[in-house]
DSSP file (Angstrom, degrees, kcal/mol; ACC not computed):
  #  RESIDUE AA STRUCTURE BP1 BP2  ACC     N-H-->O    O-->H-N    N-H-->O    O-->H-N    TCO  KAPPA ALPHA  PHI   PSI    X-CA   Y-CA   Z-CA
    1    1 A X     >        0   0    0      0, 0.0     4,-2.0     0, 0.0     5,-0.0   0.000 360.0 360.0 360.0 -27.1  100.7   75.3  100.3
    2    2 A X  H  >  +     0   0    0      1,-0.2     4,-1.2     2,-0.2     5,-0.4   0.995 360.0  54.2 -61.5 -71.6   98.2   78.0  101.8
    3    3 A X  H  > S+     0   0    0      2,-0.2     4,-2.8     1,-0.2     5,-0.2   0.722 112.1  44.0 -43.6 -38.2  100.7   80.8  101.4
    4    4 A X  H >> S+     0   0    0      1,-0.3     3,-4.2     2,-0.2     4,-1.7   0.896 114.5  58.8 -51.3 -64.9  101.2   80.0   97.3
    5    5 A X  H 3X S+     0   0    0     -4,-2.0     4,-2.7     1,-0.3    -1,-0.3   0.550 107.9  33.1  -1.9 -91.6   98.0   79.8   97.6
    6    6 A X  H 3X S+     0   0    0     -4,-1.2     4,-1.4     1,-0.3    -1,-0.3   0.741 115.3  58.4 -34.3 -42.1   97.2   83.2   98.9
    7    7 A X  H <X S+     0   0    0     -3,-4.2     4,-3.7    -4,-2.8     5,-0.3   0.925 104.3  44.9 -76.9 -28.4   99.7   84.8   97.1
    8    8 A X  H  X S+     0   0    0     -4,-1.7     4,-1.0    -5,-0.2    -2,-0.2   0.817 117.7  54.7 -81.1 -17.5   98.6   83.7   93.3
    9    9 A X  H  X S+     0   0    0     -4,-2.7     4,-2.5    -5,-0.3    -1,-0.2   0.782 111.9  38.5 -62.0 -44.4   95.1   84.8   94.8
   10   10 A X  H  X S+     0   0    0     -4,-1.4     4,-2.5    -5,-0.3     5,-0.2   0.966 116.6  52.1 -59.1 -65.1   96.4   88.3   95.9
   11   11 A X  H  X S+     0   0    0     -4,-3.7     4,-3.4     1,-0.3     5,-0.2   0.880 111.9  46.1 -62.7 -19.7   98.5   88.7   92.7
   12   12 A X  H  X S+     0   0    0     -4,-1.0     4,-1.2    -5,-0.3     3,-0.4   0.999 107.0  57.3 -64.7 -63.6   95.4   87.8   90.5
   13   13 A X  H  < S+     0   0    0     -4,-2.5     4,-0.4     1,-0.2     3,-0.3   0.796 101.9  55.8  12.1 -88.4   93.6   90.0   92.4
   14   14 A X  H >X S+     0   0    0     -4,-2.5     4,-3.8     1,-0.3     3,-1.6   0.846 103.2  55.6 -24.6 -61.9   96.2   92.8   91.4
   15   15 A X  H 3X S+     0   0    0     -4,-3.4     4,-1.7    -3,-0.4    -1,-0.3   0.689 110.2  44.3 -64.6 -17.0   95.7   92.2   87.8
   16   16 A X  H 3X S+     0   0    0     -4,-1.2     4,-2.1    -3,-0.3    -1,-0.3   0.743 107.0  55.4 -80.3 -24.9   92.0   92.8   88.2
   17   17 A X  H <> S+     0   0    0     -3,-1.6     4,-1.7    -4,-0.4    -2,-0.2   0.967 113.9  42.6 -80.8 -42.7   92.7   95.6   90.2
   18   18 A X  H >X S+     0   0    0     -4,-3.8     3,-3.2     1,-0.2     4,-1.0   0.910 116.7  50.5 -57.3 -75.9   95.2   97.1   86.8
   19   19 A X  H 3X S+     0   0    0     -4,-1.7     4,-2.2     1,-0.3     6,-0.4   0.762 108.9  46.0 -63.9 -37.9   92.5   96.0   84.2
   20   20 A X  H 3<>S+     0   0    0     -4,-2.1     5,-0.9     1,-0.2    -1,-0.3   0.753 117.6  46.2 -72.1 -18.0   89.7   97.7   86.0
   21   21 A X  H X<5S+     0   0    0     -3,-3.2     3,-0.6    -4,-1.7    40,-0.4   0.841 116.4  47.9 -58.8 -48.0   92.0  101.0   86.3
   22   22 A X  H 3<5S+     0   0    0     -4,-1.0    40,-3.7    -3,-0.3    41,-0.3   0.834 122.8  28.1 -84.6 -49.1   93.0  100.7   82.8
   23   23 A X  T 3<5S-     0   0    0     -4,-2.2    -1,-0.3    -5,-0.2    -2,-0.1  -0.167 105.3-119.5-115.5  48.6   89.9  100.2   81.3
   24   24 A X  T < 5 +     0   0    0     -3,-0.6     2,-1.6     1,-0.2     3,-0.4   0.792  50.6 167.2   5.3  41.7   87.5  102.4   84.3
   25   25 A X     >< +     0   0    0     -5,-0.9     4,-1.7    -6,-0.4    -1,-0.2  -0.607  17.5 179.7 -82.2 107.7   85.8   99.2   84.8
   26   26 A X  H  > S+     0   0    0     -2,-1.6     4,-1.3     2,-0.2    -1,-0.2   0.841  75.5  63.0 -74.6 -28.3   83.8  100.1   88.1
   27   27 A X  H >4 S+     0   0    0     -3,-0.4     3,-1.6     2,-0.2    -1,-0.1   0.919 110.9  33.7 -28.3 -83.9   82.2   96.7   88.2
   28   28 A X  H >> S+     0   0    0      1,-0.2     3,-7.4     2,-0.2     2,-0.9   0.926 114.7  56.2 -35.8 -99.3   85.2   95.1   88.5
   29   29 A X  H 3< S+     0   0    0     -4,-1.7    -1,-0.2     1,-0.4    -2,-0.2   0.335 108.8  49.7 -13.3 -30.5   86.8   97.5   90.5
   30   30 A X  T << S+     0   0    0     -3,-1.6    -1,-0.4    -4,-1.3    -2,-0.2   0.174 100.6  64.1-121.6   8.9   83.9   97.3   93.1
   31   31 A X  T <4 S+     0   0    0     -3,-7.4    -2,-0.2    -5,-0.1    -1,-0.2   0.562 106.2  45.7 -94.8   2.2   84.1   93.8   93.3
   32   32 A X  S  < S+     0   0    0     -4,-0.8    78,-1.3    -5,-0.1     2,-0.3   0.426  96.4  66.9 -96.7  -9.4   87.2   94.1   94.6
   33   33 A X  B    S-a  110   0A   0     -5,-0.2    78,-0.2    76,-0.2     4,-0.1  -0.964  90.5 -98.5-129.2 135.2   87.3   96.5   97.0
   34   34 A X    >   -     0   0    0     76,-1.9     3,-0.6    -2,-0.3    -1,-0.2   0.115  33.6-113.6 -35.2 166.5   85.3   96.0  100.5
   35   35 A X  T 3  S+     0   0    0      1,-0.1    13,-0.2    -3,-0.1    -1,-0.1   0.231 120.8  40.3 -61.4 -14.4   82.1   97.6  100.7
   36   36 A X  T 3  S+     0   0    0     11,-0.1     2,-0.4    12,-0.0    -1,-0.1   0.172  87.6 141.7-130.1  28.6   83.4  100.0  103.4
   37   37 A X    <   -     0   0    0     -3,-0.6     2,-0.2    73,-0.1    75,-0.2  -0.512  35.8-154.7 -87.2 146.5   86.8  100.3  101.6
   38   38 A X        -     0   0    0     73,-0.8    75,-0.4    -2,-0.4     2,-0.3  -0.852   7.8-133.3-110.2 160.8   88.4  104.1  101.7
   39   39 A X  E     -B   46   0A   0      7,-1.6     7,-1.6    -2,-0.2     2,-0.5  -0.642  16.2-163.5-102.4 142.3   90.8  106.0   99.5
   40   40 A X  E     +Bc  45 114A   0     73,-4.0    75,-3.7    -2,-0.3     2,-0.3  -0.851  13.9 163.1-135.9 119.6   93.7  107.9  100.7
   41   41 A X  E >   -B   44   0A   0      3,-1.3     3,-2.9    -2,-0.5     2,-1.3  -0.925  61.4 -82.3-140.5 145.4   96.0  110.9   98.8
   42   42 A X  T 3  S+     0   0    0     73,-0.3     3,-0.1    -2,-0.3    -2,-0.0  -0.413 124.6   2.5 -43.1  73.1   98.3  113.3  100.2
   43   43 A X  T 3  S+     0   0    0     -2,-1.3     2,-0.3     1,-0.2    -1,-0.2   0.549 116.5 101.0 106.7  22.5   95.3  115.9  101.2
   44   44 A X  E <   -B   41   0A   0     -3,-2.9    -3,-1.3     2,-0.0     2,-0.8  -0.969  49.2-172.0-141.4 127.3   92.7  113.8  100.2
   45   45 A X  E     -B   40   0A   0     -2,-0.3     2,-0.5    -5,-0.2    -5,-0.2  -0.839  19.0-174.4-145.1 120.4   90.0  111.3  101.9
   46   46 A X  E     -B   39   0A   0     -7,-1.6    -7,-1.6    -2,-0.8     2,-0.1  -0.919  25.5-146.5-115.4 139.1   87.5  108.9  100.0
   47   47 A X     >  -     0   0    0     -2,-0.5     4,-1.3    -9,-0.2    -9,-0.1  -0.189  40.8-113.6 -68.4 178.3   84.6  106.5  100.2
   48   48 A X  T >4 S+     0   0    0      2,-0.2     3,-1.5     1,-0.2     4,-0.4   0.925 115.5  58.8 -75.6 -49.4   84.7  103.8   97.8
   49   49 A X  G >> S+     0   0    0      1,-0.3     4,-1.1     2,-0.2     3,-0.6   0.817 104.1  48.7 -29.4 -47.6   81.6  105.3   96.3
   50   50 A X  G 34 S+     0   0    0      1,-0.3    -1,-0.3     2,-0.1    -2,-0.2   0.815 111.1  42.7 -89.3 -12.8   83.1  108.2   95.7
   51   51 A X  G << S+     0   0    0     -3,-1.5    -1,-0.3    -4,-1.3     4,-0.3  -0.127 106.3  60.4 -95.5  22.2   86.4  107.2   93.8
   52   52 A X  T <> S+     0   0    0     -3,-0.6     4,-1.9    -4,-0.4    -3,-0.2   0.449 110.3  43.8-116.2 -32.0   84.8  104.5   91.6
   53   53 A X  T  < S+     0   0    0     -4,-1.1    -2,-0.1     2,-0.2    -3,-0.1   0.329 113.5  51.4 -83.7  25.6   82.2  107.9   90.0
   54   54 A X  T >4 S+     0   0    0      4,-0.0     3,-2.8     2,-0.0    -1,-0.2   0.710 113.4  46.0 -86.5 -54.4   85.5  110.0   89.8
   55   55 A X  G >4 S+     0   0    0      1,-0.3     3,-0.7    -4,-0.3    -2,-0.2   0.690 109.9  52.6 -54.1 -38.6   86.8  106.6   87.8
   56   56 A X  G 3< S+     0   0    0     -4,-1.9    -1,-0.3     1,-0.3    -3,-0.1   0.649 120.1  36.1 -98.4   0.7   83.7  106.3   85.5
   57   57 A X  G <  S+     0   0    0     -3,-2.8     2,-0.3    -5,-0.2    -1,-0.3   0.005  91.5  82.5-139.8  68.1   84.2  109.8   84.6
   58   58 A X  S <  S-     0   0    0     -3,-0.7     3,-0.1     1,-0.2    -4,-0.0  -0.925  96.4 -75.8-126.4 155.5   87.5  110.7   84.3
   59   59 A X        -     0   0    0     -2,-0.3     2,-0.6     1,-0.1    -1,-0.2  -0.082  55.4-101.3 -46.5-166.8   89.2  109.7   80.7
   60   60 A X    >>  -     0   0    0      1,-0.1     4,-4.5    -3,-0.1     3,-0.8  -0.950  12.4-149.6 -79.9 125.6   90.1  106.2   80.1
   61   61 A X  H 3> S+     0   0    0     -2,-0.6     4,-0.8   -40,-0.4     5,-0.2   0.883  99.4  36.0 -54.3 -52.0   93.3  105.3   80.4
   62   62 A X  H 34 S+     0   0    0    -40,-3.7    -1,-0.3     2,-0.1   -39,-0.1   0.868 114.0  55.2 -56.5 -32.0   93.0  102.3   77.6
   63   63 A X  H <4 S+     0   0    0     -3,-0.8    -2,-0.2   -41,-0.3    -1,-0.1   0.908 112.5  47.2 -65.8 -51.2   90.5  104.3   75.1
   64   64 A X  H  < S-     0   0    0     -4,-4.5    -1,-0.2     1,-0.1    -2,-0.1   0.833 119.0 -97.9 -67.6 -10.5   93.3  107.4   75.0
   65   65 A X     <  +     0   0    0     -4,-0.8    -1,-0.1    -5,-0.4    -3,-0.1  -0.078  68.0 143.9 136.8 -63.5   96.5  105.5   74.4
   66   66 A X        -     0   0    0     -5,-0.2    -1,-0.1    -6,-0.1     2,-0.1   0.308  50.0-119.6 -46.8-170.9   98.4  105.0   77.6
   67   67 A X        -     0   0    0      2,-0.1     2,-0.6    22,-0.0    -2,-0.1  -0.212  22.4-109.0-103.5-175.6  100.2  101.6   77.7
   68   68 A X        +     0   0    0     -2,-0.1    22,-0.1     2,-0.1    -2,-0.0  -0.793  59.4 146.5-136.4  98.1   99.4   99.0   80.3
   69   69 A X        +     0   0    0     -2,-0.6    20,-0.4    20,-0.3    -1,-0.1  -0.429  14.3 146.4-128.8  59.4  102.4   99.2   82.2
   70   70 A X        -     0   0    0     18,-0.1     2,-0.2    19,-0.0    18,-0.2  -0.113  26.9-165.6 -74.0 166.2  101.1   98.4   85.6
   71   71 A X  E     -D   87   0A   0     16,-1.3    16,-1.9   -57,-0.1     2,-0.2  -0.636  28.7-131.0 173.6 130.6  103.4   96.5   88.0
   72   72 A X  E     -D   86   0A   0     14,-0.2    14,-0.2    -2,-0.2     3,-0.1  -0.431  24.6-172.6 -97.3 147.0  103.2   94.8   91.0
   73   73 A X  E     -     0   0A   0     12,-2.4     2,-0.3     1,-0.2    13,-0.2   0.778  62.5 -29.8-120.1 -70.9  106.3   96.3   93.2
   74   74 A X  E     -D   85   0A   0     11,-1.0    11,-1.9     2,-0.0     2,-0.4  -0.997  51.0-145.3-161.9 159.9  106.2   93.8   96.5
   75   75 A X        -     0   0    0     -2,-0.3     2,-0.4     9,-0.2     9,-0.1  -0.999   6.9-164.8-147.1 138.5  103.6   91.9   98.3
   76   76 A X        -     0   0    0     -2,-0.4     7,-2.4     7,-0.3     2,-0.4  -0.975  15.8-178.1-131.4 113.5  103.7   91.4  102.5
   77   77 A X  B     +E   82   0A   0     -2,-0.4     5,-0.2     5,-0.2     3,-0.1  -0.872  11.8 176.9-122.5 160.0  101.3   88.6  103.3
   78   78 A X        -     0   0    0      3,-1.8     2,-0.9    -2,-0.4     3,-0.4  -0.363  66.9 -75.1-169.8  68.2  100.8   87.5  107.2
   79   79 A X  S    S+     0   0    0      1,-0.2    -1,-0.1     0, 0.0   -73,-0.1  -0.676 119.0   3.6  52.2 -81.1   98.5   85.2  107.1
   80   80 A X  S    S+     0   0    0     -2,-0.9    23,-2.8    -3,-0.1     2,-0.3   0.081 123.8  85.7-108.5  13.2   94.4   86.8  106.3
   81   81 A X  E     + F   0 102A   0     -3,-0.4    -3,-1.8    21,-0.3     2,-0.3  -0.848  58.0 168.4 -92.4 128.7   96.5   90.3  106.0
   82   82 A X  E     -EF  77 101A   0     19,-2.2    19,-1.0    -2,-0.3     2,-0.5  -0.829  23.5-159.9-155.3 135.7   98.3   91.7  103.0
   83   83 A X  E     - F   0 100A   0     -7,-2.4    -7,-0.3    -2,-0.3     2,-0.3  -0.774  15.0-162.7-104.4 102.8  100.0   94.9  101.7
   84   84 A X  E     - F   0  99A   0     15,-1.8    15,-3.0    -2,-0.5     2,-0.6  -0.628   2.2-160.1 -95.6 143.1  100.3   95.1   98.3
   85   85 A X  E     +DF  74  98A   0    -11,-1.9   -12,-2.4    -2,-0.3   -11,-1.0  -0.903  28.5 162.2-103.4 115.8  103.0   97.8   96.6
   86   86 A X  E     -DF  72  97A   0     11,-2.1    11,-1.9    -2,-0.6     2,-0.3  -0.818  39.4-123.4-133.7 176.9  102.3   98.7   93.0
   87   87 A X  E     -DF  71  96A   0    -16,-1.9   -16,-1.3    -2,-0.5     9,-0.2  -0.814  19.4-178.1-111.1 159.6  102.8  101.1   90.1
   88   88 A X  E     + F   0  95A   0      7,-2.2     7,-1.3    -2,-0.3     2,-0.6  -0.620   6.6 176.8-149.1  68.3   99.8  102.8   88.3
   89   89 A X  E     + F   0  94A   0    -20,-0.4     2,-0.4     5,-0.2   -20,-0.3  -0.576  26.5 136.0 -86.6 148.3  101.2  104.9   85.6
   90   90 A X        +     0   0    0      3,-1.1     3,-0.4    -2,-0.6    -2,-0.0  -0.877  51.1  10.6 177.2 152.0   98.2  106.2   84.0
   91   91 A X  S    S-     0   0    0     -2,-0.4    -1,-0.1     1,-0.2     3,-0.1   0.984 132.0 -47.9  30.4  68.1   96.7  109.5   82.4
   92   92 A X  S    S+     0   0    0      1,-0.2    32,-0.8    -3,-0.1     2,-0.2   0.681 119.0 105.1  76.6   4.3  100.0  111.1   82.7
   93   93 A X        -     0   0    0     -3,-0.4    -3,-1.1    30,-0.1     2,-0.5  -0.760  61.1-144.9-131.2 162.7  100.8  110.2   86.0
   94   94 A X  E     -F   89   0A   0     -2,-0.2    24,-8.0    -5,-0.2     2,-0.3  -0.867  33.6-178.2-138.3 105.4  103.2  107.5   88.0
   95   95 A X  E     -FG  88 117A   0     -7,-1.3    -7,-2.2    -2,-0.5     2,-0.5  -0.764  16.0-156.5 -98.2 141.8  101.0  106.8   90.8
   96   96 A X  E     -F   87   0A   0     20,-2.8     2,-0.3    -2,-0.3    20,-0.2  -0.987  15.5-165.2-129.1 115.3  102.4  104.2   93.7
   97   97 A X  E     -F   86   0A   0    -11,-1.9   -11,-2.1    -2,-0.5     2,-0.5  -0.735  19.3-155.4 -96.2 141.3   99.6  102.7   95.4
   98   98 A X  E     -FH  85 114A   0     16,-3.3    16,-2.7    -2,-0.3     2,-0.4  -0.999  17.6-159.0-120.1 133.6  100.0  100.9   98.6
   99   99 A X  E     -FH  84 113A   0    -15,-3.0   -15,-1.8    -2,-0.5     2,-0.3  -0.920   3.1-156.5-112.0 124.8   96.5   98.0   98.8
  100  100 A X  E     -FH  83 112A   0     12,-1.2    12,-0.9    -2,-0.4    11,-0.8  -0.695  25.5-174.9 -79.5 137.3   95.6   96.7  102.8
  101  101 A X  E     -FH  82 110A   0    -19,-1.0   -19,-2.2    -2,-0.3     2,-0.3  -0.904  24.4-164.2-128.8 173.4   93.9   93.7  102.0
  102  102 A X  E     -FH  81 109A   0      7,-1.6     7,-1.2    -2,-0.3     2,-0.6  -0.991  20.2-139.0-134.7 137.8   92.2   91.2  104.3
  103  103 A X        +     0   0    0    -23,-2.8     2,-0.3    -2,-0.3     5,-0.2  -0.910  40.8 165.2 -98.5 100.6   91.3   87.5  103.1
  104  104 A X    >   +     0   0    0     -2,-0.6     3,-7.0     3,-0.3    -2,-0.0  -0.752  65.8   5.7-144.3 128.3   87.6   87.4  104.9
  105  105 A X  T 3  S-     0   0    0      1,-0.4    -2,-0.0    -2,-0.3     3,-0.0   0.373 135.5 -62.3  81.2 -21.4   84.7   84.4  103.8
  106  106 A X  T 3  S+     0   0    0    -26,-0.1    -1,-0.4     0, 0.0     2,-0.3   0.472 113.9 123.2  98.2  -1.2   87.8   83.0  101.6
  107  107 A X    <   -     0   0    0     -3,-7.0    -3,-0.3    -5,-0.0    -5,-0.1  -0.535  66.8-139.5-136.4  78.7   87.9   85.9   99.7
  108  108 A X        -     0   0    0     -2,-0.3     2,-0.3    -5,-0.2    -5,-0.2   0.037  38.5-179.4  16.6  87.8   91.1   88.2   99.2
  109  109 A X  E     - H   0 102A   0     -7,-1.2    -7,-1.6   -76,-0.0     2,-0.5  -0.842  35.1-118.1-107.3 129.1   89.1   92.6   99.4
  110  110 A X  E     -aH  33 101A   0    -78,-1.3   -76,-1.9    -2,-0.3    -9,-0.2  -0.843  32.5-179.9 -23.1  93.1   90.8   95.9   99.1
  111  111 A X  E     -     0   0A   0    -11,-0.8   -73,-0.8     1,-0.6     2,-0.2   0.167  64.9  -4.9-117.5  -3.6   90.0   97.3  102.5
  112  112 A X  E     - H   0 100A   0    -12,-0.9   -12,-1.2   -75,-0.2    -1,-0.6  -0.774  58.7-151.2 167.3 157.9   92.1  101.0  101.8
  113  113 A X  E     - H   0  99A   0    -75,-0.4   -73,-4.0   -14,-0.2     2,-0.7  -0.934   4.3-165.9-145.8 110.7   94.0  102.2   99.3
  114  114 A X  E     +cH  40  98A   0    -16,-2.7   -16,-3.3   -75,-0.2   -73,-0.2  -0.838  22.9 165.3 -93.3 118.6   96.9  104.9   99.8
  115  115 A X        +     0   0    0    -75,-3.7   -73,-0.3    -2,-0.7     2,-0.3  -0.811   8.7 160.6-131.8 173.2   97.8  106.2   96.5
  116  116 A X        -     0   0    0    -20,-0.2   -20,-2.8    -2,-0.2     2,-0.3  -0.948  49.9 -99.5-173.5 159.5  100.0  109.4   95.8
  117  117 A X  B     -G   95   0A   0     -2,-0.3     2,-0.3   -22,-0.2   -22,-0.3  -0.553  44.3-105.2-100.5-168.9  101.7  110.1   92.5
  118  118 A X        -     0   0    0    -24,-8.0     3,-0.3    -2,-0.3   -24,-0.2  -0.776  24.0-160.8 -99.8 133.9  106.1  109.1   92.5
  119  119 A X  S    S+     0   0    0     -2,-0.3    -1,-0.2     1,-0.2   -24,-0.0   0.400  86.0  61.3 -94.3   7.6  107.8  112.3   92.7
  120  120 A X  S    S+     0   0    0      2,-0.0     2,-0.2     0, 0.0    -1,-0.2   0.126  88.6  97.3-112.0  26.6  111.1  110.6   91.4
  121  121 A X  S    S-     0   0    0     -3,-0.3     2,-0.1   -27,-0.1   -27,-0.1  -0.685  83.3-121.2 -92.3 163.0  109.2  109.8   88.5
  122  122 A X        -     0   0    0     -2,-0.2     2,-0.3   -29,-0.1    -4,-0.1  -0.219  33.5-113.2 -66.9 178.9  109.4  112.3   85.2
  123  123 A X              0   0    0     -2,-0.1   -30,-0.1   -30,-0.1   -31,-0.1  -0.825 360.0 360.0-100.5 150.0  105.9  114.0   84.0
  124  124 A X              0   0    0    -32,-0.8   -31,-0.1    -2,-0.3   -32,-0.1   0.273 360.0 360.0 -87.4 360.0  104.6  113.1   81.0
C-alpha cells in the first residue's frame, strides 16, 4: 500500500511541478523543490534561487499560448528515493527533465533537477 502510496504522491507532485512551470508560479515551484535544491544543463549550474528569478522573468508559458502538454515519461521509486523522467515542452523548446527526489518528514522535495532540451525533437 506504501508504494501506491508514494507513487500518487510523486505523480501529484509532478503536476505541481507542470502547473508551476506553465504558469511561472515560483511559490509553488519553491515549495516543491528542497531548500538546497540545484539545477543542472548541459554547461550550466544553478541554485534554486537562482532558477526560480530566471522563471519569474522569463515569458510565461500559459499567458503566450503554449499548450499544456507536459508529460510524465517514467517514475523509479526505491523506497524514500525517486527519479522522475518528464517532458517540458515550453517557450519553444522540448525540454526532458530528469527530478531526484527524496521523501524526508513525510514529504516527497525536488532535491536536483537535470534538464537539457530533446535534440530528436523538431524546433518550434
Amino acid at each position: 500500500m506504501e508504494l501506491s502510496s508514494d507513487l500518487q504522491a510523486v505523480e501529484a507532485m509532478l503536476m505541481q511541478y507542470f502547473d508551476g512551470l506553465h504558469r511561472a508560479d515560483i511559490a509553488l515551484l519553491d515549495k516543491i523543490f528542497d531548500p538546497q535544491a540545484r539545477l543542472y544543463a548541459p554547461g550550466v549550474r544553478r541554485s534554486k534561487a537562482q532558477w526560480l528569478e530566471l522563471v519569474a522573468h522569463r515569458p510565461v508559458p500559459a499567458q503566450i499560448g503554449d499548450p499544456f502538454a507536459y508529460r510524465v515519461l517514467s517514475i523509479e521509486l526505491c523506497g524514500m528515493q525517486a527519479i522522475a523522467k518528464v517532458a517540458c515542452p515550453l517557450l519553444g523548446q522540448h525540454f526532458i527533465d530528469f527530478l531526484s527526489l527524496l521523501k524526508e518528514e513525510g514529504r516527497w522535495r525536488i532535491m536536483a533537477k537535470q534538464y537539457a532540451d530533446n535534440p530528436y525533437m523538431p524546433r518550434n
